[in-house]
PASEBA-1860 file (N, C-alpha, C; in nm, 3 decimals):
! residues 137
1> XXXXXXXX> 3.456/0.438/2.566/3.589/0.496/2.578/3.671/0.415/2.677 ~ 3.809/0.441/2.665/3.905/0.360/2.695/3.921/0.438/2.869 ~ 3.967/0.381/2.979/4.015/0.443/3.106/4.133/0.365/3.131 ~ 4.260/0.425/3.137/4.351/0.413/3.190/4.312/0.379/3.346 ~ 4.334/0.262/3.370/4.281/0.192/3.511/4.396/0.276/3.602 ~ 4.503/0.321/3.586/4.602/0.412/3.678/4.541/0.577/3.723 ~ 4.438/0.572/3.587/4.336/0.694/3.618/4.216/0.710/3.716 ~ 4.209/0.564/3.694/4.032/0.547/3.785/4.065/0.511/3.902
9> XXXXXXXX> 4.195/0.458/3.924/4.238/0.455/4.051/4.290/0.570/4.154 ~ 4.333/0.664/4.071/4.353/0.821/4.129/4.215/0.904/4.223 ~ 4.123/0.844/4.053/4.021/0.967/4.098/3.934/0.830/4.221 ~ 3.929/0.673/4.277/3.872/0.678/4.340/3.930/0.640/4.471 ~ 4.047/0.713/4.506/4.086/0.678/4.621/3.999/0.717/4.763 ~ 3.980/0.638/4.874/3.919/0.605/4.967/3.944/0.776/5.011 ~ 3.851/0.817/5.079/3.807/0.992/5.167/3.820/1.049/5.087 ~ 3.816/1.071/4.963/3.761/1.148/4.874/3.580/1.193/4.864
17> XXXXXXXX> 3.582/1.300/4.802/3.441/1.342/4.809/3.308/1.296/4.704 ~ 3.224/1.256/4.693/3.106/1.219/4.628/2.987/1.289/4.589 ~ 2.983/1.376/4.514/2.845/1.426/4.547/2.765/1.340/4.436 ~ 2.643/1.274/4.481/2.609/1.146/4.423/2.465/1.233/4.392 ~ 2.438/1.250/4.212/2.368/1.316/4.200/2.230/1.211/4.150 ~ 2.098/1.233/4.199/1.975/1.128/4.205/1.973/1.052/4.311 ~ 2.036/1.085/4.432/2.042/0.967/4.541/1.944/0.965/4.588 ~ 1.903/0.774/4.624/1.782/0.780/4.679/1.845/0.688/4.794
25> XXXXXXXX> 1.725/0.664/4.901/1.755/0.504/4.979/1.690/0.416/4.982 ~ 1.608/0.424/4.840/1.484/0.356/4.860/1.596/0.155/4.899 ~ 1.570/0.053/4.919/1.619/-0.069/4.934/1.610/-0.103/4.837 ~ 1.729/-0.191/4.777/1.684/-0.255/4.649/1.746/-0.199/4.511 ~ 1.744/-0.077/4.533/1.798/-0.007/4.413/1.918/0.015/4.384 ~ 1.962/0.015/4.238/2.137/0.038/4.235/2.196/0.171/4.298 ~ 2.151/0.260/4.305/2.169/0.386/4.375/2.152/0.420/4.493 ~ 2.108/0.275/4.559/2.110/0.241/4.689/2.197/0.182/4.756
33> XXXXXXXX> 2.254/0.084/4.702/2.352/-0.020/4.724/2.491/0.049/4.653 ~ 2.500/0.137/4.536/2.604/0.230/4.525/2.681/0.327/4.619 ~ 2.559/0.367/4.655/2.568/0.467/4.805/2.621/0.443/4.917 ~ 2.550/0.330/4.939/2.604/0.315/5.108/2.755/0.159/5.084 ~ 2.723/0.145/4.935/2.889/0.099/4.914/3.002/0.184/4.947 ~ 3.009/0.325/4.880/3.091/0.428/4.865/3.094/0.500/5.012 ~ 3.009/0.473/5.086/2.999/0.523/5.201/3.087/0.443/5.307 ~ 3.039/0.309/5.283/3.173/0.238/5.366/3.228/0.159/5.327
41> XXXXXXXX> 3.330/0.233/5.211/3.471/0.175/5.154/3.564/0.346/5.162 ~ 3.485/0.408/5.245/3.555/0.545/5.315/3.535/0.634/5.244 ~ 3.466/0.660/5.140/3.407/0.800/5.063/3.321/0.907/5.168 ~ 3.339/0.969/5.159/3.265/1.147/5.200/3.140/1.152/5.067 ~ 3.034/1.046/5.124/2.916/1.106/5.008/2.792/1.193/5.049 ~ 2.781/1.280/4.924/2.703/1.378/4.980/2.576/1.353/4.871 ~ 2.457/1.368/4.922/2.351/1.296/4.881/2.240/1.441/4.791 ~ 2.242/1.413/4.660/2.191/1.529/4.557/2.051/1.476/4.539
49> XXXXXXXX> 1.959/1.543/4.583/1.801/1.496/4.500/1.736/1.642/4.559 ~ 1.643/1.728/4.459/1.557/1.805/4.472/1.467/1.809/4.560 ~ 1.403/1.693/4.630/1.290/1.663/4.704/1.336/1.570/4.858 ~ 1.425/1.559/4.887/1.506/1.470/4.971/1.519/1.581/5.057 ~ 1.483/1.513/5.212/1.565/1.650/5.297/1.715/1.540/5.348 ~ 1.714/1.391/5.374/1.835/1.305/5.370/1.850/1.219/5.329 ~ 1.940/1.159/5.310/1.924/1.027/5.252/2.066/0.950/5.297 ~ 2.031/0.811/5.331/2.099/0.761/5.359/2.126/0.850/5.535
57> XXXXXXXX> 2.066/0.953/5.654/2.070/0.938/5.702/2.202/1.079/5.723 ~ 2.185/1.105/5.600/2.311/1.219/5.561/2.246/1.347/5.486 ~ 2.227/1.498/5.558/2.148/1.557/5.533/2.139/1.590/5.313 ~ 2.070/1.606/5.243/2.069/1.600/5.102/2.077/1.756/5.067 ~ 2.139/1.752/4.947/2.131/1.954/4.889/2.081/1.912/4.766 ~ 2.003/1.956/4.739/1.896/1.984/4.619/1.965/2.009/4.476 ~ 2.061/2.062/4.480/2.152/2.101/4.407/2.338/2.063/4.386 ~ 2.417/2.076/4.298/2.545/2.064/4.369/2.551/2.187/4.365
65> XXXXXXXX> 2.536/2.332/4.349/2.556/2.459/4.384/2.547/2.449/4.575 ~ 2.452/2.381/4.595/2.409/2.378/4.738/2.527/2.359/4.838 ~ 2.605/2.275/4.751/2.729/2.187/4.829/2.811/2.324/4.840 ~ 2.868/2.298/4.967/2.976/2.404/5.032/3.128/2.380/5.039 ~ 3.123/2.271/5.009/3.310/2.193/4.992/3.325/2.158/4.832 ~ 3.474/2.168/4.857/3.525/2.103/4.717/3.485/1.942/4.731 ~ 3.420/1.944/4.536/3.383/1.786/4.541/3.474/1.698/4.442 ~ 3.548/1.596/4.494/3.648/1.486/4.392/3.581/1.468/4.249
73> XXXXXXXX> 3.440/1.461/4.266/3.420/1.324/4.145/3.218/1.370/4.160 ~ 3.149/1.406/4.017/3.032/1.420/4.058/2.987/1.294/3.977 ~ 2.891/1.175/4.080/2.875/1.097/4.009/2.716/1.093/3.995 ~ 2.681/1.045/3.856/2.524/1.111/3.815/2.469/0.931/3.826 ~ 2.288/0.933/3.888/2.202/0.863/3.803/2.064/0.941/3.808 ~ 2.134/0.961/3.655/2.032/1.061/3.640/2.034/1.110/3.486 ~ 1.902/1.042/3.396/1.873/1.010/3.278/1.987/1.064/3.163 ~ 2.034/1.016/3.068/2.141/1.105/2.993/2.074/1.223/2.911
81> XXXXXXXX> 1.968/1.287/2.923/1.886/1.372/2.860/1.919/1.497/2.988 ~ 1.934/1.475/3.126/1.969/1.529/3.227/2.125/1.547/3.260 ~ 2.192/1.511/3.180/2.335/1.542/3.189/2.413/1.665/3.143 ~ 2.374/1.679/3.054/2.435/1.833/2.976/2.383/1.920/3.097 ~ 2.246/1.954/3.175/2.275/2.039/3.269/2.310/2.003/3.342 ~ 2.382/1.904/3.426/2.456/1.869/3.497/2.567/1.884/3.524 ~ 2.606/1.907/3.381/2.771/1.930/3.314/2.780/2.124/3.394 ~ 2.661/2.154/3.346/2.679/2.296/3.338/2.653/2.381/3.492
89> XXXXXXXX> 2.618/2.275/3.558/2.639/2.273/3.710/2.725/2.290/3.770 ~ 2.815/2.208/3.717/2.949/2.138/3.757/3.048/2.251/3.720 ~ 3.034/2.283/3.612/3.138/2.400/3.557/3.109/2.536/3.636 ~ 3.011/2.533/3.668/2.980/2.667/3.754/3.026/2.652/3.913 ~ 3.071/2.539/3.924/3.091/2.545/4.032/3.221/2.625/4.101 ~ 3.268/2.656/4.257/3.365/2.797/4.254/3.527/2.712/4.235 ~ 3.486/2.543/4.291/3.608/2.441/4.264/3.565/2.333/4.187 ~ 3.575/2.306/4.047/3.574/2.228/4.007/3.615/2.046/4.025
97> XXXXXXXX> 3.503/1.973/4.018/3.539/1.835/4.018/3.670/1.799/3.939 ~ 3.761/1.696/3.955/3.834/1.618/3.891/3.774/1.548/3.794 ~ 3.639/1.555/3.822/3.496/1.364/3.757/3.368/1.394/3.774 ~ 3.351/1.372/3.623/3.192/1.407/3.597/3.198/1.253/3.601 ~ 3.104/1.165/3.656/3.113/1.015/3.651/2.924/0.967/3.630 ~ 2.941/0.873/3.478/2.774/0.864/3.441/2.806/0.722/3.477 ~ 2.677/0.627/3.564/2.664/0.539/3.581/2.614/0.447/3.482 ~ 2.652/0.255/3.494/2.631/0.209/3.367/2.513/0.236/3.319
105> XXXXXXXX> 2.490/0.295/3.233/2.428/0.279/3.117/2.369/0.422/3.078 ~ 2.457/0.517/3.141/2.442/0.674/3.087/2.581/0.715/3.002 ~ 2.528/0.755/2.895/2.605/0.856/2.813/2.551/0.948/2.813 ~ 2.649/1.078/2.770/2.606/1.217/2.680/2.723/1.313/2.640 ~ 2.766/1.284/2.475/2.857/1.354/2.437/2.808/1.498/2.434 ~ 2.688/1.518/2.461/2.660/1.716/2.524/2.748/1.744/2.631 ~ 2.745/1.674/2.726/2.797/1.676/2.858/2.950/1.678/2.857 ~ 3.028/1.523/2.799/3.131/1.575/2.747/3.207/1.684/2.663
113> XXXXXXXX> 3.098/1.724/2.585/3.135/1.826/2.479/3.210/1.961/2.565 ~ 3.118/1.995/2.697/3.097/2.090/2.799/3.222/2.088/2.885 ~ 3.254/1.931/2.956/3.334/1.902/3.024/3.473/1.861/2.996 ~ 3.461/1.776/2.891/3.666/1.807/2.863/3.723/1.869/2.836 ~ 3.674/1.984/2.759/3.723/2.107/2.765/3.815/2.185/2.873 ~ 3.698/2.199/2.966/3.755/2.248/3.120/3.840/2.140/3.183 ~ 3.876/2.055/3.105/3.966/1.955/3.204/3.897/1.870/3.297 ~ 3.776/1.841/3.331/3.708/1.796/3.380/3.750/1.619/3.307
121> XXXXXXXX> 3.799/1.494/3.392/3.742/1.417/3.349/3.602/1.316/3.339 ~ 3.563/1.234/3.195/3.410/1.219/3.162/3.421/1.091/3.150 ~ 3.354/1.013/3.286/3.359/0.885/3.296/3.241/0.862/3.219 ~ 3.156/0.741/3.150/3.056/0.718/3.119/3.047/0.572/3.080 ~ 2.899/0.578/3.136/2.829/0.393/3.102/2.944/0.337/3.174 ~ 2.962/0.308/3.305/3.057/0.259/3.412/2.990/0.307/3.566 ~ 3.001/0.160/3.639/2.957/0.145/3.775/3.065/0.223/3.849 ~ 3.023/0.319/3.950/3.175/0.338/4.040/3.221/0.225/4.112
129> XXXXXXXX> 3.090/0.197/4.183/3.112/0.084/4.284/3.180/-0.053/4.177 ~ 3.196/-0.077/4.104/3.225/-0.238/3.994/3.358/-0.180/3.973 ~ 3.414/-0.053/3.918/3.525/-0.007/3.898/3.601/0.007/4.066 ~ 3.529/0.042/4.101/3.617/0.018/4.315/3.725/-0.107/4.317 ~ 3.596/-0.201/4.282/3.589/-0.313/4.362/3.682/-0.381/4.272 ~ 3.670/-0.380/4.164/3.780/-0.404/4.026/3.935/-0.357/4.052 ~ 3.943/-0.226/4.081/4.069/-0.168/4.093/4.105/-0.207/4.292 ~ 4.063/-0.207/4.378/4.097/-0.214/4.482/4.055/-0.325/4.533
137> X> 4.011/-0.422/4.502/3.966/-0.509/4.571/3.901/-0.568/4.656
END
């Protein structure tokens, strides 16, 4: 799908919120180097894994229900077989994201099916960090 680059530039403006769902810190990994990209190019990221008590040094919620603030943009790595409940996470939530956001090489028109509906926009198979760095320089 097509992104209006005037769009992706909205949803990734700098102190906006992240809840970065699969975050790890292991070194090395794209979800490593995503992370602590978004972390200092001025994002508010909040670190999602079930088994994590922090990551990156930033306490982790198991859940995005867990999360207590409104979140900009939920960005997933995390298998596209795991997205549709993700979607349905997201919609339950009490403030809805602006951005369900699947990293390259996740799709799931379940997920979309769920989310454009509610107005939610459905980034997919796209780096945040490559789209940043693309649109802002």
């Amino acid at each position: 799908m097509l992104y209006a680059d005037s769009m992706l530039k909205e949803l990734l403006v700098p102190g906006k919120t992240i809840a970065l769902v699969g975050a790890k810190d292991r070194p090395g990994t794209e979800v490593d180097m995503v992370g602590r990209f978004m972390i200092d190019a001025g994002f508010r990221v909040i670190p999602v894994h079930p088994a994590r008590a922090s990551v990156w040094g930033i306490p982790a919620r198991k859940t995005l229900a867990e999360i207590d603030e409104p979140i900009d943009v939920v960005n997933l790595f995390r298998a596209p077989a795991n997205c549709p409940a993700h979607a349905d996470e997201t919609l339950a939530l009490p403030q809805r994201p602006a951005c369900f956001w699947m990293q390259s090489g996740i799709a799931s028109p379940q997920a979309k099916a769920l989310l454009a509906p509610a107005g939610v926009v459905v980034v997919e198979d796209r780096c945040i960090m490559v789209e940043y760095r693309r649109l802002w320089g």
